[in-house]
C-alpha positions as CSV (number, residue, x, y, z in Angstrom):
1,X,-91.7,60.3,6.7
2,X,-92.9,56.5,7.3
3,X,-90.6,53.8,7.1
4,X,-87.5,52.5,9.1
5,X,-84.3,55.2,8.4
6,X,-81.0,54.9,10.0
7,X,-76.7,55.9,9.5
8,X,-73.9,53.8,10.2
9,X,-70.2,55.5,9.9
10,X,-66.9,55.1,11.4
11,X,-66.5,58.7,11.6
12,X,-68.0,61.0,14.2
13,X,-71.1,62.5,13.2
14,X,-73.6,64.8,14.1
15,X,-76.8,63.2,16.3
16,X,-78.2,66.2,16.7
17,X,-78.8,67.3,13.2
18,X,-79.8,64.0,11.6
19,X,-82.4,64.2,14.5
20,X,-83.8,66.9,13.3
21,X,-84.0,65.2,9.8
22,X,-85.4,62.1,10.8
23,X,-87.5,63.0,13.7
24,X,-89.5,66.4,13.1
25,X,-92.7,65.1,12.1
26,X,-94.7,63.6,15.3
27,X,-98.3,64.6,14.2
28,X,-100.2,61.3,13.8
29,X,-96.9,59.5,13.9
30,X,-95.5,56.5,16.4
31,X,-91.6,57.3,16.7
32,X,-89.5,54.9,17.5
33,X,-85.4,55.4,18.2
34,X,-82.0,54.0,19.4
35,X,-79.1,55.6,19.2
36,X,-75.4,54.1,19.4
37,X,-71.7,54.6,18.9
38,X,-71.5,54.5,15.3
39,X,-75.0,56.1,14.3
40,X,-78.6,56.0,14.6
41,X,-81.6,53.8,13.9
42,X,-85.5,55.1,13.6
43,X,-88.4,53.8,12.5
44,X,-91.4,56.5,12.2
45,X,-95.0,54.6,11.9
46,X,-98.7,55.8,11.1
47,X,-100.2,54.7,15.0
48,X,-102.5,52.0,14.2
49,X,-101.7,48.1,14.0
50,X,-98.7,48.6,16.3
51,X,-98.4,44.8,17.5
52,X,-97.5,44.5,13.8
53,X,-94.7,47.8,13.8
54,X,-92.4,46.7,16.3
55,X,-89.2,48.9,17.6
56,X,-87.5,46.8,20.2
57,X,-83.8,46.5,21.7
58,X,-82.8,43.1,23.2
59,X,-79.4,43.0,24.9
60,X,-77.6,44.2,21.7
61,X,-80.1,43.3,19.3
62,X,-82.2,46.2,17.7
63,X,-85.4,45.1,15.6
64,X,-87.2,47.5,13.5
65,X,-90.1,46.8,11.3
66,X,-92.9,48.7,9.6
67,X,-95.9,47.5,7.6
68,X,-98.6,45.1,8.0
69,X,-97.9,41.3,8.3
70,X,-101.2,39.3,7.6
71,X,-100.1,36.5,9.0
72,X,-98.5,37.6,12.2
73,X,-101.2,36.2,14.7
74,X,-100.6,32.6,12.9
75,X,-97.3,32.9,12.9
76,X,-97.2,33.6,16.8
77,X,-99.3,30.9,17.5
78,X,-97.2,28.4,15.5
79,X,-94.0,29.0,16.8
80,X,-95.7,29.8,20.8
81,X,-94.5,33.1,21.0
82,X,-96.3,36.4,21.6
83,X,-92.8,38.4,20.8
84,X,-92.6,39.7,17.3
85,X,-89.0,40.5,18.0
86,X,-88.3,37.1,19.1
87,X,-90.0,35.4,15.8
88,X,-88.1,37.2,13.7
89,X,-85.2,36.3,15.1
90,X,-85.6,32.7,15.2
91,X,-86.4,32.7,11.6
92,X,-83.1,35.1,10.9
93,X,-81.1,32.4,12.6
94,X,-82.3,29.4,11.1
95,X,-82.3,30.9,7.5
96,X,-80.5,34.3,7.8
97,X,-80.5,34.6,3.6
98,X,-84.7,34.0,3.2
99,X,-86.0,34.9,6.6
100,X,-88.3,37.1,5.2
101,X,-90.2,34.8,3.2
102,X,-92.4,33.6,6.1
103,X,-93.7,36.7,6.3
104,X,-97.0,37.8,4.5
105,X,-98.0,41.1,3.5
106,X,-96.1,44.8,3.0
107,X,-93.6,45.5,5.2
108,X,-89.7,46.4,5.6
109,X,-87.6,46.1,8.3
110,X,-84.5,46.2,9.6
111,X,-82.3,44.4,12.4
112,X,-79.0,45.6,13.6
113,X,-76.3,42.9,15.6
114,X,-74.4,45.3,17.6
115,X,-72.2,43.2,19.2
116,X,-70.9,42.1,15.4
117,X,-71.7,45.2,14.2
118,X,-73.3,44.1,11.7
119,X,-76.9,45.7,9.6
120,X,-79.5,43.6,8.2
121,X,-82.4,45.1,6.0
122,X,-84.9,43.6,4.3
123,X,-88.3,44.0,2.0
124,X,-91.1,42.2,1.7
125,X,-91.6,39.8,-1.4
126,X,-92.4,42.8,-4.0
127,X,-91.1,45.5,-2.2
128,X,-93.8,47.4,-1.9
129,X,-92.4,49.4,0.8
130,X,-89.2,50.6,-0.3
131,X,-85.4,50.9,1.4
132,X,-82.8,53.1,-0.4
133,X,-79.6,53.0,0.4
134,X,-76.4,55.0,0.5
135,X,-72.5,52.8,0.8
136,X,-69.5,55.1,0.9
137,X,-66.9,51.8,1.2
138,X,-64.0,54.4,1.4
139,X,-65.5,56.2,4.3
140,X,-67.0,53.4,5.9
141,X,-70.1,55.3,5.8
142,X,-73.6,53.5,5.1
143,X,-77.3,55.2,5.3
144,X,-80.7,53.8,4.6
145,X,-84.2,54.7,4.8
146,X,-87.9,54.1,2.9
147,X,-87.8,57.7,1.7
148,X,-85.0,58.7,-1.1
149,X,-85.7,62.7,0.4
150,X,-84.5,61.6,3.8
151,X,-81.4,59.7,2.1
152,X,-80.5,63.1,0.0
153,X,-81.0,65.1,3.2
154,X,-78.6,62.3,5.4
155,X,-76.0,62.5,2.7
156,X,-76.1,66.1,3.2
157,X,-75.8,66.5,6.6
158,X,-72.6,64.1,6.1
159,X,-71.0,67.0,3.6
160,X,-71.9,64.7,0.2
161,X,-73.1,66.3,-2.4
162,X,-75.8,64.5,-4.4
163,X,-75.1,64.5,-7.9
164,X,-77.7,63.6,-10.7
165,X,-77.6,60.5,-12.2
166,X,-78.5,61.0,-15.8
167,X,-79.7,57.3,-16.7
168,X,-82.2,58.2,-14.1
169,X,-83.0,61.6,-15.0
170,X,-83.6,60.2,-18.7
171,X,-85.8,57.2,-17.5
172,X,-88.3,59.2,-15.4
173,X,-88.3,61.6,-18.9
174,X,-89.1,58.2,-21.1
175,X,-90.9,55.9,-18.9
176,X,-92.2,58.3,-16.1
177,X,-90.5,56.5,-13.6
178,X,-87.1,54.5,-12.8
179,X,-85.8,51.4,-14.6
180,X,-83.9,48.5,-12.0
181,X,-82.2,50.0,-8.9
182,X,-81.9,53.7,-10.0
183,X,-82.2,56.9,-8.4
184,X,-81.8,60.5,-9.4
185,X,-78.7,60.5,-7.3
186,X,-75.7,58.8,-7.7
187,X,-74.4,56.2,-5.6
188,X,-78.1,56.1,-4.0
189,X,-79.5,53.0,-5.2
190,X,-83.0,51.0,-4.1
191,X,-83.2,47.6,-2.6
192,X,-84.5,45.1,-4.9
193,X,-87.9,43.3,-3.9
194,X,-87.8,40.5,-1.8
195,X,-84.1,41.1,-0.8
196,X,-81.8,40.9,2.1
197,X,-79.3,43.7,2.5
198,X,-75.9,42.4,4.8
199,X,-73.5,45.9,5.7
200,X,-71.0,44.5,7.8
201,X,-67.3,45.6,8.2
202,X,-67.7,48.0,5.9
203,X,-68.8,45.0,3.7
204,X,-72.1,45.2,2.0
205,X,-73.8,41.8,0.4
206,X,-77.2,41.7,-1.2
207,X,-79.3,38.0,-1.7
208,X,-83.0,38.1,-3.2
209,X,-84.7,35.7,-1.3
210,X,-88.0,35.7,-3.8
211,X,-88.2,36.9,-7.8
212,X,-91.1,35.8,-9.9
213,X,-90.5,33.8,-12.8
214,X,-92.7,32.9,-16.0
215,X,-91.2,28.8,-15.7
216,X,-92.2,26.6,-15.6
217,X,-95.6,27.5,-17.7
218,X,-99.2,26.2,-16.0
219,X,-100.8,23.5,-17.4
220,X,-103.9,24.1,-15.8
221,X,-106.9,23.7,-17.4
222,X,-108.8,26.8,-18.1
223,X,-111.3,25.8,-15.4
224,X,-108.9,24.9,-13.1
225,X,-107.1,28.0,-13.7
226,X,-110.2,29.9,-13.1
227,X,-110.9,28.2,-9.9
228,X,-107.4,29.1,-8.7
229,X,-107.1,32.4,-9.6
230,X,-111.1,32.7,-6.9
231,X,-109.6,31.0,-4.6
232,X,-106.4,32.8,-4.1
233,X,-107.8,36.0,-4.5
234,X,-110.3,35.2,-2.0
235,X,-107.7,33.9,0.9
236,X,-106.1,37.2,0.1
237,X,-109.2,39.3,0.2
238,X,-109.9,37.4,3.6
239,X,-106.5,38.1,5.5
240,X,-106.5,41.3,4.6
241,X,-110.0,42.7,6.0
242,X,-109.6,40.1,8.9
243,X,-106.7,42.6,9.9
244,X,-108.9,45.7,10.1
245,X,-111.6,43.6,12.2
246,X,-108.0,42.2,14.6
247,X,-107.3,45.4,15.7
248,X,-111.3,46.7,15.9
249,X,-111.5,49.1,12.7
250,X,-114.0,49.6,9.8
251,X,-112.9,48.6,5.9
252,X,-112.0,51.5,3.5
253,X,-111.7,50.7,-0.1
254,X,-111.0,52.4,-3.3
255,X,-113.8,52.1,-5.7
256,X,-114.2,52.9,-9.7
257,X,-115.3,52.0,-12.8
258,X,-113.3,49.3,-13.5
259,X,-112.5,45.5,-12.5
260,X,-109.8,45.7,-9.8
261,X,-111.4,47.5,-6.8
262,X,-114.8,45.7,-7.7
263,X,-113.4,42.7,-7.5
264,X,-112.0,42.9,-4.1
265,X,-115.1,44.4,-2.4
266,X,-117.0,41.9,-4.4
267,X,-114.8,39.0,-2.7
268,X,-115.1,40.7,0.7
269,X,-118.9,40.6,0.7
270,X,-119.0,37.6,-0.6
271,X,-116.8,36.3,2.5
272,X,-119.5,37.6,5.0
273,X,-117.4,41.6,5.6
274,X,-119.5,44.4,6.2
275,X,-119.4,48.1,6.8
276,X,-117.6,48.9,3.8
277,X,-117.1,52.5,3.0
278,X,-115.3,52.7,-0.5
279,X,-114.2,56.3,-2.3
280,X,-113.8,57.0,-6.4
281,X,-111.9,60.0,-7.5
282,X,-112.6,61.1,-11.1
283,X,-113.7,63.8,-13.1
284,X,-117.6,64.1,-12.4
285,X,-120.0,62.7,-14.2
286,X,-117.7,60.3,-15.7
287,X,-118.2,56.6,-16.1
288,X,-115.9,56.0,-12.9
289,X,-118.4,58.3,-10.6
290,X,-121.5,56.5,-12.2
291,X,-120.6,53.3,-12.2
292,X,-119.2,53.2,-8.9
293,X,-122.1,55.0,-7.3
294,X,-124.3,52.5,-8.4
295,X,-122.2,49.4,-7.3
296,X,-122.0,51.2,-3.5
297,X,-126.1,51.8,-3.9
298,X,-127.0,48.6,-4.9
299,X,-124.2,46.8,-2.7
300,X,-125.2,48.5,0.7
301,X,-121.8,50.4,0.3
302,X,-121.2,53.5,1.9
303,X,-119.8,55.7,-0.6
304,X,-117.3,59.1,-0.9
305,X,-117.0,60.7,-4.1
306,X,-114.4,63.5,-4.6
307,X,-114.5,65.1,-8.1
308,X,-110.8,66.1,-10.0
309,X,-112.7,69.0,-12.2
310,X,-110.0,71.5,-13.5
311,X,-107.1,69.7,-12.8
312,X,-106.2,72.3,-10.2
313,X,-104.8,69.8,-7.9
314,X,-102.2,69.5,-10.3
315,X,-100.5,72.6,-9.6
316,X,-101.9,73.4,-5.8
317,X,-100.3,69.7,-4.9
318,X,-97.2,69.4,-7.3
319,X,-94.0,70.2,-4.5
320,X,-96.0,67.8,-1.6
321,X,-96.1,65.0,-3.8
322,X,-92.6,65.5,-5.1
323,X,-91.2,66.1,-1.5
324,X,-92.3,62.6,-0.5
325,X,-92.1,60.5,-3.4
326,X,-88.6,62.2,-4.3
327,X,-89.4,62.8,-8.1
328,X,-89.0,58.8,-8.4
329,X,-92.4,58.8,-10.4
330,X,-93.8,61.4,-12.8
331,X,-95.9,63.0,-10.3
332,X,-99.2,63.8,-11.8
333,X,-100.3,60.0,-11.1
334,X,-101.0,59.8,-7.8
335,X,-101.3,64.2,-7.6
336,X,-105.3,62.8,-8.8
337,X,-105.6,60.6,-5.0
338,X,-103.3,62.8,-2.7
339,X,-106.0,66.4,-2.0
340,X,-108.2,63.4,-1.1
341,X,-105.9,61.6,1.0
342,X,-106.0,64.8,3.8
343,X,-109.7,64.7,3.7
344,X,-110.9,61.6,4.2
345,X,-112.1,60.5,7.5
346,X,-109.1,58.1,8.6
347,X,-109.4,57.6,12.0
348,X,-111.5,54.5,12.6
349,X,-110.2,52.8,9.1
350,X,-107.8,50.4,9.0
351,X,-106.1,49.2,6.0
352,X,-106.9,51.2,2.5
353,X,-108.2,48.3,0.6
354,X,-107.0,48.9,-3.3
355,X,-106.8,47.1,-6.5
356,X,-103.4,48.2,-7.5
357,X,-101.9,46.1,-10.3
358,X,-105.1,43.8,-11.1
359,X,-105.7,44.7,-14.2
360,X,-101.7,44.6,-15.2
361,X,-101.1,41.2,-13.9
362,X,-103.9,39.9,-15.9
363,X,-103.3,41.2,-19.1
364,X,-101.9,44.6,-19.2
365,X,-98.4,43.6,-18.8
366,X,-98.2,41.1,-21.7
367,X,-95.6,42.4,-24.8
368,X,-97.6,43.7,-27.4
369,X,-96.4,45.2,-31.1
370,X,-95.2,47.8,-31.5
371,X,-92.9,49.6,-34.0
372,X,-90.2,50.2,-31.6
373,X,-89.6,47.6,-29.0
374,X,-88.4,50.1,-26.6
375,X,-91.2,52.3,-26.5
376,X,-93.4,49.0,-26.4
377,X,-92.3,48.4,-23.2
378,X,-93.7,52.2,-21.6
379,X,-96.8,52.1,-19.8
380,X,-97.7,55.9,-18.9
381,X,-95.1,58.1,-20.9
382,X,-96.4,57.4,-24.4
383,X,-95.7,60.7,-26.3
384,X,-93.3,61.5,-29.7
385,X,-91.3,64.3,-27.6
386,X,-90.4,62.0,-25.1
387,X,-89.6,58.8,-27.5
388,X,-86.7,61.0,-28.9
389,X,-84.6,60.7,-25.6
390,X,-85.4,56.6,-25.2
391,X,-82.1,56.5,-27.5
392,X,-79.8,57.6,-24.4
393,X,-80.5,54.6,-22.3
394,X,-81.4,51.8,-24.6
395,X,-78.2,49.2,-23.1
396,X,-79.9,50.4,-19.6
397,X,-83.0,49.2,-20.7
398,X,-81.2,46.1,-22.4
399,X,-79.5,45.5,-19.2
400,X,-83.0,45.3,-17.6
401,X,-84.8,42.5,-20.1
402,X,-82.0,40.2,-19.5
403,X,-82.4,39.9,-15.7
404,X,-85.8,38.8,-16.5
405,X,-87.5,35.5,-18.2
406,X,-90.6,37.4,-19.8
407,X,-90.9,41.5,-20.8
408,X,-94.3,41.0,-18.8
409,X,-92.0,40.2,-15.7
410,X,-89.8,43.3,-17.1
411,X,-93.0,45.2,-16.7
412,X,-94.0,44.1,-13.4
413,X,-91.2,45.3,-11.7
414,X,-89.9,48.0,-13.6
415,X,-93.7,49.8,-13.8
416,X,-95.9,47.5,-11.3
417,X,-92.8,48.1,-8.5
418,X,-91.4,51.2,-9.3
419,X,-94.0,53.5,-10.5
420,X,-97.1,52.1,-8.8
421,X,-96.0,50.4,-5.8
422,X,-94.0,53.6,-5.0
423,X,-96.9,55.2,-5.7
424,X,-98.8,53.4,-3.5
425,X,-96.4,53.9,-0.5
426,X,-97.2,57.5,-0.5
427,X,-100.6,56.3,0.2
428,X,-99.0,54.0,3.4
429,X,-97.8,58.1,4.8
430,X,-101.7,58.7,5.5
431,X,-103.3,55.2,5.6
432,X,-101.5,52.1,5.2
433,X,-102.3,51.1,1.5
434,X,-102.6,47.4,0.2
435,X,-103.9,44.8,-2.6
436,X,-104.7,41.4,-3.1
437,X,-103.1,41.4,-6.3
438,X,-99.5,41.9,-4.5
439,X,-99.8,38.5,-2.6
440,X,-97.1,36.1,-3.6
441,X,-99.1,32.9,-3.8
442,X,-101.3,34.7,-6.6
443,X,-98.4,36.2,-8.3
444,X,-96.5,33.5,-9.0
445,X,-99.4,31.4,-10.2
446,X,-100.2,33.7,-12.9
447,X,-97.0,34.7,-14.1
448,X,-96.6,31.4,-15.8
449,X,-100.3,31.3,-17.4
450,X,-100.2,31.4,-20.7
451,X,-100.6,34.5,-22.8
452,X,-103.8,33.2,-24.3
453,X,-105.6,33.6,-20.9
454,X,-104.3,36.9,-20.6
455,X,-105.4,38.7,-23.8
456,X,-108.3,40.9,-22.9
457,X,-108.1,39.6,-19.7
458,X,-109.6,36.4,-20.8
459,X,-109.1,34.4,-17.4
460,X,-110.0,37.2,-15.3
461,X,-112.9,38.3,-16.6
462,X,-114.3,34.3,-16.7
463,X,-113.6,34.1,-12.9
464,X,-115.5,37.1,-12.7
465,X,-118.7,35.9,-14.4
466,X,-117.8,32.2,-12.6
467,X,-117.8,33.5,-9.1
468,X,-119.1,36.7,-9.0
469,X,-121.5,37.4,-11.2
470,X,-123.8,40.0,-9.6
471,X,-120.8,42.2,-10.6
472,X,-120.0,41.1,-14.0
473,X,-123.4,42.9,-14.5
474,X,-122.2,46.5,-14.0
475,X,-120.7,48.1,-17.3
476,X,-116.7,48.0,-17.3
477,X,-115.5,51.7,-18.2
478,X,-112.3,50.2,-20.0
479,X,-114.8,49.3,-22.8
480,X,-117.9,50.9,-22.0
481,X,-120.0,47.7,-21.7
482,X,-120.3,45.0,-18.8
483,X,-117.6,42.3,-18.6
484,X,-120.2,39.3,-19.9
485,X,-119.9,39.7,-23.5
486,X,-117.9,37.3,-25.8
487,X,-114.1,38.9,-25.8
488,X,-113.5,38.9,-29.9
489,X,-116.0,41.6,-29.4
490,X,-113.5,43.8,-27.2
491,X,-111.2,44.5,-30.1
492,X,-113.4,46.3,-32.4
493,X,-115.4,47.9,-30.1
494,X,-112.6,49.1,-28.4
495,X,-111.0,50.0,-31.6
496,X,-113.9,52.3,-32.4
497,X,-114.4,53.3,-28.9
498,X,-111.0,54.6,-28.8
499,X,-111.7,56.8,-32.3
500,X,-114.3,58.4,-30.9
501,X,-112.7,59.2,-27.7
502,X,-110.1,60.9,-29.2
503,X,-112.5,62.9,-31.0
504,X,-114.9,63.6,-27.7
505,X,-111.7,64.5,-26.0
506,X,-111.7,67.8,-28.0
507,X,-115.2,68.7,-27.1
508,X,-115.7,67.2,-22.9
509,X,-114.2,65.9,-20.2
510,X,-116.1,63.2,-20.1
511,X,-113.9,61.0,-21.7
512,X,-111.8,59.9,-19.1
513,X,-111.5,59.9,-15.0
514,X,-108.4,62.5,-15.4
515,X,-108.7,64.3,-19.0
516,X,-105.7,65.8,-18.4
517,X,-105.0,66.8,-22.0
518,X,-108.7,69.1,-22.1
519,X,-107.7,70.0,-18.5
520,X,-104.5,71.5,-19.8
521,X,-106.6,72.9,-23.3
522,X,-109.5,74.2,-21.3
523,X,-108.2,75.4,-17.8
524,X,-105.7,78.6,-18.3
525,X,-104.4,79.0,-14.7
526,X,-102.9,75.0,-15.0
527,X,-101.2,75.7,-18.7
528,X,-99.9,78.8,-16.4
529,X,-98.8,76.7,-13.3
530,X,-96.9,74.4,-15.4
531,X,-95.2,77.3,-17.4
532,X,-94.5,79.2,-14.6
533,X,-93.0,76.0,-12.3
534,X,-91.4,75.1,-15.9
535,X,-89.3,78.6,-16.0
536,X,-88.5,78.4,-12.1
537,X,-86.6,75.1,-12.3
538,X,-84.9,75.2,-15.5
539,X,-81.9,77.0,-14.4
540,X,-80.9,73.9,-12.0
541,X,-80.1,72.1,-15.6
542,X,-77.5,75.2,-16.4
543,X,-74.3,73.3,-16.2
544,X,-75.7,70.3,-18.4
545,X,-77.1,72.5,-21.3
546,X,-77.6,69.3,-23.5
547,X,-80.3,67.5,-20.8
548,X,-81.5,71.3,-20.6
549,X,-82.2,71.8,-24.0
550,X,-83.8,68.2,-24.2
551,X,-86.2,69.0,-21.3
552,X,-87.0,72.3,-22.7
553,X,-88.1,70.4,-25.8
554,X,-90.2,67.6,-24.6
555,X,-91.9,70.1,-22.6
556,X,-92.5,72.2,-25.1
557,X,-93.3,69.6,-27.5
558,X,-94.9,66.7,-25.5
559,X,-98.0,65.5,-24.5
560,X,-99.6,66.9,-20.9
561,X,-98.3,63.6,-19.0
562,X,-94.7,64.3,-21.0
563,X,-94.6,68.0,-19.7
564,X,-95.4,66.4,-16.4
565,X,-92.4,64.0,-16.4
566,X,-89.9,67.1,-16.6
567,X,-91.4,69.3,-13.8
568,X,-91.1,66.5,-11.8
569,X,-87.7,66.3,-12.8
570,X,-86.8,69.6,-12.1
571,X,-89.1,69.8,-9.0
572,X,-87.3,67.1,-7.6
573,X,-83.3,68.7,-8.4
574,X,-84.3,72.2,-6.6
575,X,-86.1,70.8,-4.0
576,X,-83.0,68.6,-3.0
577,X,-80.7,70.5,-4.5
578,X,-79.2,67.5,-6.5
579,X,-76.0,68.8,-8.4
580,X,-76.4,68.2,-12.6
């Protein structure tokens, strides 16, 4: 799979079988690899933008890094250099705690001092390409590597067993997805976002160079604020397509009904980009399909639309999504984009151009009321069934809020990082994926607006009309109208909006881009798919009958996306045989 992957142990171990673990898959993929006394280090890369993926060995100095850096040419300029490898270094040994932070855009990397034996990983600010890691400080054993299936499959080949951690097991069944550093296995944990990782001597230190904060509070006027928020999106918007025209490819973008994804193609024409080709996924006919077909026609856009119907994908697609995002994430999210994924025209794209976390930065994230605080704080997993079990990890969740100044910061990285940006680095095993809304000078301004500009997306939608508002005039499908009206008009129309698409849900699909509850009602051979994938994974929970029982009643009990949470669960124990 993509990413950077490696083993360090003081025992003997066996090349030739984490080989074949770590470097089976060449189709469409630039491999990379040094091996050493004590282990092995890889980095496996899509093979595009590979002056920005560099594998290199200097004396006994081995770089790895994967990922797009937006401000790589700059930063080669600046410091006279036309060495990546050397770059990184001199910023390591200037500031070997925060070298990172120079660095712009969504990458992960690794460098490895063999001479001090001595490992140093690292993530970008928001980690949205992940390292997990594996530290047996008895054995003096240590592995790594951006996909949690390859660390299960390392441990393996090692003669661990991976165990089930049941915090994790009971967060993806609450939330959909993991809470802080967690795993389903035991032991394996996940870097935090903008951290460096030091494993020396057996030794392993951990310092998080960047963290976003909601201090001190902006005092911006709302003008200002609005002028900002353009400009920063813009510059982000800018560095990102200039990549695609740096290396001689065309722009691909995701396009729907809402604000996000117009937004960033709005800012890209706007800065002078053309030869756009943008793609929706939805169920057809819906107000994503429509809404983006007419922004594309009346944009000079091209456009690709691939229809959801039936929700068959959700069964056809359910083990490849789970074999690569390791059952971190209730599958059935990004199960809607991956069919898609293998049939779109990739070759002369560059970057995926998304929207991913717009919408929740601005608004979405902020706390809101809610009769239990706990289940307040769950974004996708919002059934009854399912709210039952929050009980079991409520000092986990506890634990959680206190690392952070805001529950919207709580939010960001405990949904935003680990649920969508994971997400979104499944994209990065086809295309590499990115956002705007990711980029550190943006984030950090408006984490520390205050919560009046965020309610219904007050600021957002005012830099929208401000600066682009040939797109303001295209309806937003959240509430069914264009995002120009007065926003004390949102809340009752949405109010009533929302009663009557609970009632149209009983009758159409056209009620939302994935109606996955009529899907389930309507189309017999996915209720049978889930049943039948339900009964052939149970047995895995037999020698924990009280998580068995549990599962067996939220899916049994729960909503569609609830039912989904526990196949992904079991999905994800059989598939890596992880130990309950």
């Amino acid at each position: 799979m993509i990413g950077i992957h490696g083993i360090l142990s003081a025992s003997s171990i066996n090349k030739k079988k984490i080989q074949d673990i770590l470097l089976k898959e060449t189709e469409g993929r630039f491999i990379s690899y040094q091996s050493f006394s004590k282990g092995l280090l890889v980095k496996t890369s899509l093979d595009k933008f590979r002056k920005d993926k560099m594998f290199r060995k200097y004396n006994k100095v081995v770089f790895g890094i994967d990922g797009i850096l937006l401000n790589l040419k700059q930063l080669l300029n600046k410091n006279e250099t036309n060495d990546i490898g050397i770059l990184i270094m001199k910023f390591y040994e200037k500031n070997p705690s925060i070298f990172p932070s120079k660095l712009l855009g969504s990458f992960q990397g690794f460098i490895y001092l063999e001479k001090e034996d001595t490992l140093i990983l690292f993530t970008d600010h928001v980690g949205s390409r992940p390292i997990f890691y594996f530290y047996d400080e008895a054995e003096n054993a240590f592995i790594f590597s951006s996909s949690f299936p390859n660390i299960v499959k390392l441990m393996q080949s090692l003669g661990y067993i991976p165990r089930l951690n049941r915090e994790a097991a009971y967060s993806l069944l609450t939330f959909g997805h993991m809470l802080g550093d967690l795993t389903l296995v035991e032991g394996v944990k996940r870097l935090s976002p903008g951290s460096v990782l030091l494993y020396h001597d057996g030794e392993l230190a951990i310092n998080q160079y960047y963290r976003l904060s909601g201090n001190p509070p902006i005092s911006d006027s709302e003008e200002e604020c609005t002028h900002k928020i353009a400009s920063k999106i813009a510059k982000a918007v800018y560095m990102e397509f200039a990549k695609d025209l740096e290396y001689g490819y065309q722009h691909l973008a995701t396009l729907s009904g809402g604000l996000d994804s117009r937004t960033v193609i709005a800012f890209a024409k706007k800065l002078g980009f053309k030869n756009i080709t943008c793609f929706t996924y939805s169920q057809s006919k819906y107000l994503d399909e429509k809404i983006a077909r007419r922004i594309a026609y009346e944009n000079n856009l091209n456009f690709i639309f691939f229809p959801l119907d039936y929700g068959n994908h959700l069964i056809q697609c359910m083990d490849d999504v789970v074999k690569i995002n390791g059952g971190l994430v209730f599958y059935a999210g990004i199960c809607n984009l991956y069919p898609w994924l293998k049939r779109l025209p990739l070759k002369n794209y560059g970057l995926l151009h998304t929207g991913i976390l717009g919408g929740e930065i601005f608004g979405e994230y902020i706390e809101f009321s809610s009769t239990n605080k706990y289940d307040g704080l769950r974004y996708f997993i919002g059934g009854k069934a399912s709210r039952e079990l929050i009980a079991y990890i409520v000092n986990l969740i506890d634990k959680e809020l206190k690392r952070y100044d805001t529950p919207e910061i709580f939010k960001f990285y405990n949904i935003g990082v680990n649920a969508q940006l994971t997400n979104m680095h499944l994209i990065d095993n086809f295309i590499d994926a990115i956002s705007p809304y990711i980029f550190p000078e943006l984030l950090e301004y408006v984490m520390k607006l205050s919560r009046e500009y965020k309610i219904y997306k007050k600021i957002y939608v005012k830099m929208i009309n401000m600066y682009l508002p040939e797109y303001a005039k295209y309806i937003w499908e959240r509430y069914r109208i264009p995002p120009k009206y007065p926003l004390h008009l949102n809340k009752y129309y949405n109010l009533t909006l929302s009663i009557y698409t609970q009632f149209l849900s009983k009758f159409t699909p056209y009620y939302s881009m994935n109606p996955f509850e009529y899907w389930y009602k309507k189309n017999n051979a996915l209720k049978r798919g889930l049943t039948l994938a339900f009964k052939d994974s149970i047995s895995m929970l037999n020698d924990d009958s009280k998580l068995k029982d549990e599962c067996q009643y939220v899916f049994e009990e729960g909503n569609f996306l609830e039912k989904t949470a526990v196949i992904t669960l079991l999905k994800a124990l059989k598939l890596f045989r992880i130990v309950a």
